[in-house]
N, C-alpha and C positions, 0 to 999 in steps of 0.2 A: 055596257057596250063601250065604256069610254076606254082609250088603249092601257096596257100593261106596261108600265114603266120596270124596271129592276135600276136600282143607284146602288152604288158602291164607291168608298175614298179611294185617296191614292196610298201612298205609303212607298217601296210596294207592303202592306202590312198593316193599314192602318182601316179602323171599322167605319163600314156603311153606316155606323149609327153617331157618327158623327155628321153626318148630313142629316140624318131622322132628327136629331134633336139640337143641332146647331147653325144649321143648313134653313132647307128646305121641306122638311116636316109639319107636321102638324102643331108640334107645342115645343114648348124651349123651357131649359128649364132655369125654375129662381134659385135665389139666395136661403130661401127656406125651404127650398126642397118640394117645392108644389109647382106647377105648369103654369105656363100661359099660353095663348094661341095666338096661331103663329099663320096672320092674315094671307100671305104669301105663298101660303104653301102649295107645292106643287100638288097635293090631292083633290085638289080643287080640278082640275084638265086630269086625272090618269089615275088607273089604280095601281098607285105605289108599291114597291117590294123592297127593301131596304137590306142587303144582305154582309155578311162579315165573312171575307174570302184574302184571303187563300186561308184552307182549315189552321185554325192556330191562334187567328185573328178575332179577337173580341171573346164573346163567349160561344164561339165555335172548339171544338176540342175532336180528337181520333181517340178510338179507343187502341191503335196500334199506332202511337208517336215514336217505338223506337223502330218501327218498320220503315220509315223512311215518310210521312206522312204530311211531315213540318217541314220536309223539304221540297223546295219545287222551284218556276219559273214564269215566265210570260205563256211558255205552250200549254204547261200542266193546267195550269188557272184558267186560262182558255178552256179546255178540256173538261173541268171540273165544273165550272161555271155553267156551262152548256148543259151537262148532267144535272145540276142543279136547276135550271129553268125548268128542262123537262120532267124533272123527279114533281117540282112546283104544279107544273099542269095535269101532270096525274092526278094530282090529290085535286085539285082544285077544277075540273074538266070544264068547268061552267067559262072561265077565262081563257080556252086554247082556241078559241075561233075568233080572239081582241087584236089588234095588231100590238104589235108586240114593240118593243124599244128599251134600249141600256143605255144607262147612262151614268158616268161618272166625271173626278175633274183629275188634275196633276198627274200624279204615276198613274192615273185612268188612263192618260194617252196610251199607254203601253196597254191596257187591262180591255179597254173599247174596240181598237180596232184589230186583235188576235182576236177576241170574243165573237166581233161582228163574221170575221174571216173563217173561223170553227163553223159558226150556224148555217152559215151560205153552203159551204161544202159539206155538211152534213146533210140540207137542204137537198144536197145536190146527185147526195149520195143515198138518199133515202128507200129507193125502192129497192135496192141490195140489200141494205143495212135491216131496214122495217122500223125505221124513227119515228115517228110519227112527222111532216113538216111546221115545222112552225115559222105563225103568221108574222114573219119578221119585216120588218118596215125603216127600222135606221137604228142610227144611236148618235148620242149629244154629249162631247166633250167639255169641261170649262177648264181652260189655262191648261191646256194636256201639255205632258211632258213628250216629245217627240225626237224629235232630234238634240241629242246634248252638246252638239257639236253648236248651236245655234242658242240653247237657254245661256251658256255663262257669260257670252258678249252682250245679250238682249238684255241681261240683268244688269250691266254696268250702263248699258245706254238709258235704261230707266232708270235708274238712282242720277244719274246727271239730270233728265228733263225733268225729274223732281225737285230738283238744286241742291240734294242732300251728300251729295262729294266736291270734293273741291275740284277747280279748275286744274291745277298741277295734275292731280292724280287721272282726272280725266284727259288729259294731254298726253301722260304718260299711255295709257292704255291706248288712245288713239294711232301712238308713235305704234306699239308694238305687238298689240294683241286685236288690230279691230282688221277690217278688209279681207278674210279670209282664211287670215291668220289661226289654223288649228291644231298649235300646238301647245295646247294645255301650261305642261308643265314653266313652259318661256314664262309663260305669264301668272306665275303662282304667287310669286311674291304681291305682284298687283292690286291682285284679286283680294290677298290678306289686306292690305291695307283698306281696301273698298269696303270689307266687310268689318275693320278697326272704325273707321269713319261712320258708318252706318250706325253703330253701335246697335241698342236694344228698338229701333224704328219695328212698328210691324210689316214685317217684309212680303204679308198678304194683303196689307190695305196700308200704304204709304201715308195717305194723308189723315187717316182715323187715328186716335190715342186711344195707347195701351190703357189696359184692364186694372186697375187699384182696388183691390180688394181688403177691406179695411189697414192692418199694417204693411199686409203684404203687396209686393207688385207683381202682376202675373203676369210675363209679358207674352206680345206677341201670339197675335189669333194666330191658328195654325201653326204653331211653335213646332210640336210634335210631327206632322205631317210634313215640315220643314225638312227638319232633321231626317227621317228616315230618307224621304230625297234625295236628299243630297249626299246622303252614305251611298246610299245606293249608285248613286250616278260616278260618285266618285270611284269604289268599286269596281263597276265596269271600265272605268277605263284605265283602272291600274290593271285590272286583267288582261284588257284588250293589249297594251302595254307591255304584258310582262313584267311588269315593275311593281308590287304592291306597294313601293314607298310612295308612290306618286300621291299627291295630295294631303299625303298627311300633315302638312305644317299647316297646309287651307283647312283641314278638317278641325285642326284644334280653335285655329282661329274662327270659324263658324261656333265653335263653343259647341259642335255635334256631341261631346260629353262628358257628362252625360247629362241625358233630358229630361232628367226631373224637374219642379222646379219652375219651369219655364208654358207652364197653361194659362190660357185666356181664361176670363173667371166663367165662360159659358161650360166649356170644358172641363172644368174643376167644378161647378155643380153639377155636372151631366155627371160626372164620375161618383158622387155623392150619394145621388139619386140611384143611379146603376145597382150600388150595394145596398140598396135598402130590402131586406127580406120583401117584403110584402109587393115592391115590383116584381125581384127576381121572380119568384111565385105568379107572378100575371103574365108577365112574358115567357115564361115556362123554360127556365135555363137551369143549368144545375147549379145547386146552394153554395159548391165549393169553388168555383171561379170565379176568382176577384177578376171583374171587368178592367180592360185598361185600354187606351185610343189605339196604341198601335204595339203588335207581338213582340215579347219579348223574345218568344221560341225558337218563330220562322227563321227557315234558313233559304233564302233566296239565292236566284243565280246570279251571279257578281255579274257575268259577262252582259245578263238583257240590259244592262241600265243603259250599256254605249250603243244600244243599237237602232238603228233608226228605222221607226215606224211608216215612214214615208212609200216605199215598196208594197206596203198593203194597203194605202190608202188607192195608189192605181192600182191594184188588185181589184179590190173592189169598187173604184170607178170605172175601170174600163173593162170588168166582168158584166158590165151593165145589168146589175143585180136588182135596178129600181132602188134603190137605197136612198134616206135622206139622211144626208149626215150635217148635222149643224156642230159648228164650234165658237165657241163664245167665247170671250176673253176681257176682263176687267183689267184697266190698264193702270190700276193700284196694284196689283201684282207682278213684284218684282222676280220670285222664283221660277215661276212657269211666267216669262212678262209676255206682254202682246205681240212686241217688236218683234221677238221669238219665231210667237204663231203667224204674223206676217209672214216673216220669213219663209217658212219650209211651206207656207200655203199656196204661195206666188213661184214657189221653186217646183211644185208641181207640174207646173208647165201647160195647165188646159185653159186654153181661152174664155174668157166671162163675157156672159152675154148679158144686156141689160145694161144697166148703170154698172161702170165696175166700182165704184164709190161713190155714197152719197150720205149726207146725214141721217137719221135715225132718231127719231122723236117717238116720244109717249106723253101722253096727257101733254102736248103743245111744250115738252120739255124735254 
């Protein structure tokens, strides 16, 4: 009886199973290649699904990749995703009367709320169609990627309340890129310097130290889910642009490639473990695909990265769909940072009722 969760990464491109075994899962894995458990885990409240989308991603594969399969975008994944739930409840019919919920984090903002927007309107469309409905209830973002117009200032204003840029450079960006200021490229040069100054910090948890794994240094949790990001974001808005040069001096300086190289050591034994025959065989994947965190294949639409999500969240607020949407945000996370998610939350424009802010304790902590 307890609800159906489905999680998926962001990327756009990168696998659900890095939340199953880095995340929120059940085990994590060691340095020898064996598990531990993983006290937190979200299977404790919901029965988990942890899936690897858009097809390409992880050890997901077409058997028509040159059909055009690897390629796609925010609506097709929507689309597919949806078929995938209900393909899930078929097989599985004992789970299609549980309330239902998705959830992902980062390019999830993109991936949650078109996914959540497909099911409502399939919902809605059901007795034409003959869908079955499904018992959908919300979905849960963390650090979503939403507006890009709002992450690359949010990201300079947290590396300053972290003290890890200098005053000069944050003076400068104040002078010329903050208050509204959405013109990207002005402020390119800045933005290299901000991420010169940052150097190898982990840019998902600021105040935690990188990964040292015996000679080597791994750096930076989410390294990879980083990068694809921020191609992506960058991408859209050379499109939206016209311009594909735009960003590319930002992009080298991000050190976007390439991304080998740069795994947290959880990651680099999840990758380990991944190839071991005698997993691949439990998990039932085929022998010949070397697992990897995020597609090499995929060919995403450049243009969804620039676009803002915010249109469907009052879509479906003000479709009054009963929806519970929670978005959470660690405000160690500089790439998707919180500032960010303030931002386009309160730019919503719907009144709170209640406390509109108040502190938040657990265990009197």
């Amino acid at each position: 009886t307890d609800p159906v969760a489905f999680w998926t990464n962001g990327g756009p491109g990168c696998s659900g199973l890095l939340g199953a075994f880095t995340e929120q899962g059940p085990f994590r894995p060691n340095k020898d290649l064996t598990l531990s458990y993983n006290q937190y885990s979200w299977n404790t409240v919901a029965n988990m699904v942890f899936i690897e989308a858009p097809c390409g991603v992880g050890f997901s594969y077409s058997d028509n990749p040159e059909g055009g399969d690897y390629t796609t975008g925010d609506d097709q994944t929507a689309k597919d995703n949806y078929a995938l739930i209900q393909g899930f409840l078929n097989r599985f019919p004992q789970y299609r009367s549980n309330e239902l919920y998705i959830t992902s984090e980062s390019y999830g903002g993109h991936y949650m709320p078109t996914l959540a927007k497909q099911i409502v309107d399939e919902n809605t469309a059901a007795a034409t169609t003959g869908n079955p409905v499904l018992n959908f209830k919300g979905f849960a973002v963390g650090n979503p990627a939403t507006t890009f117009y709002s992450a690359i200032p949010a990201g300079m204003e947290t590396y300053w309340g972290h003290q890890v840029i200098s005053k000069p450079l944050y003076d400068d960006f104040t002078a010329n890129c903050k208050d509204g200021n959405r013109n990207f490229s002005a402020c390119e040069m800045i933005y290299m310097k901000m991420y010169r100054e940052v150097g190898d910090l982990n840019p998902y948890a600021l105040d935690y130290p990188v990964c040292v794994d015996d000679e080597r240094t791994l750096a930076k949790k989410g390294r990879s889910q980083r990068t694809w990001l921020m191609n992506h974001l960058l991408n859209g808005l050379a499109a939206e642009a016209g311009d594909m040069s735009i960003g590319e001096n930002m992009r080298k300086s991000l050190k976007l490639e390439p991304v080998e190289g740069y795994e947290p050591c959880a990651d680099d034994y999840m990758t380990s473990y991944l190839a071991l025959p005698n997993v691949k065989q439990a998990i039932h994947v085929k022998d010949d695909i070397v697992w990897a965190d995020c597609s090499r294949t995929l060919r995403y639409k450049q243009s969804d990265g620039a676009k803002s999500m915010t249109p469907i969240y009052n879509y479906l607020i003000d479709g009054k769909f009963g929806l519970n949407i929670l978005v959470y945000s660690g405000d160690d996370d500089d790439v998707c940072a919180t500032i960010g998610t303030q931002s386009w939350i309160w730019d919503l424009g719907y009144d709170v009722s209640g406390k509109a802010w108040e502190t938040y304790t657990v265990a009197q902590q």
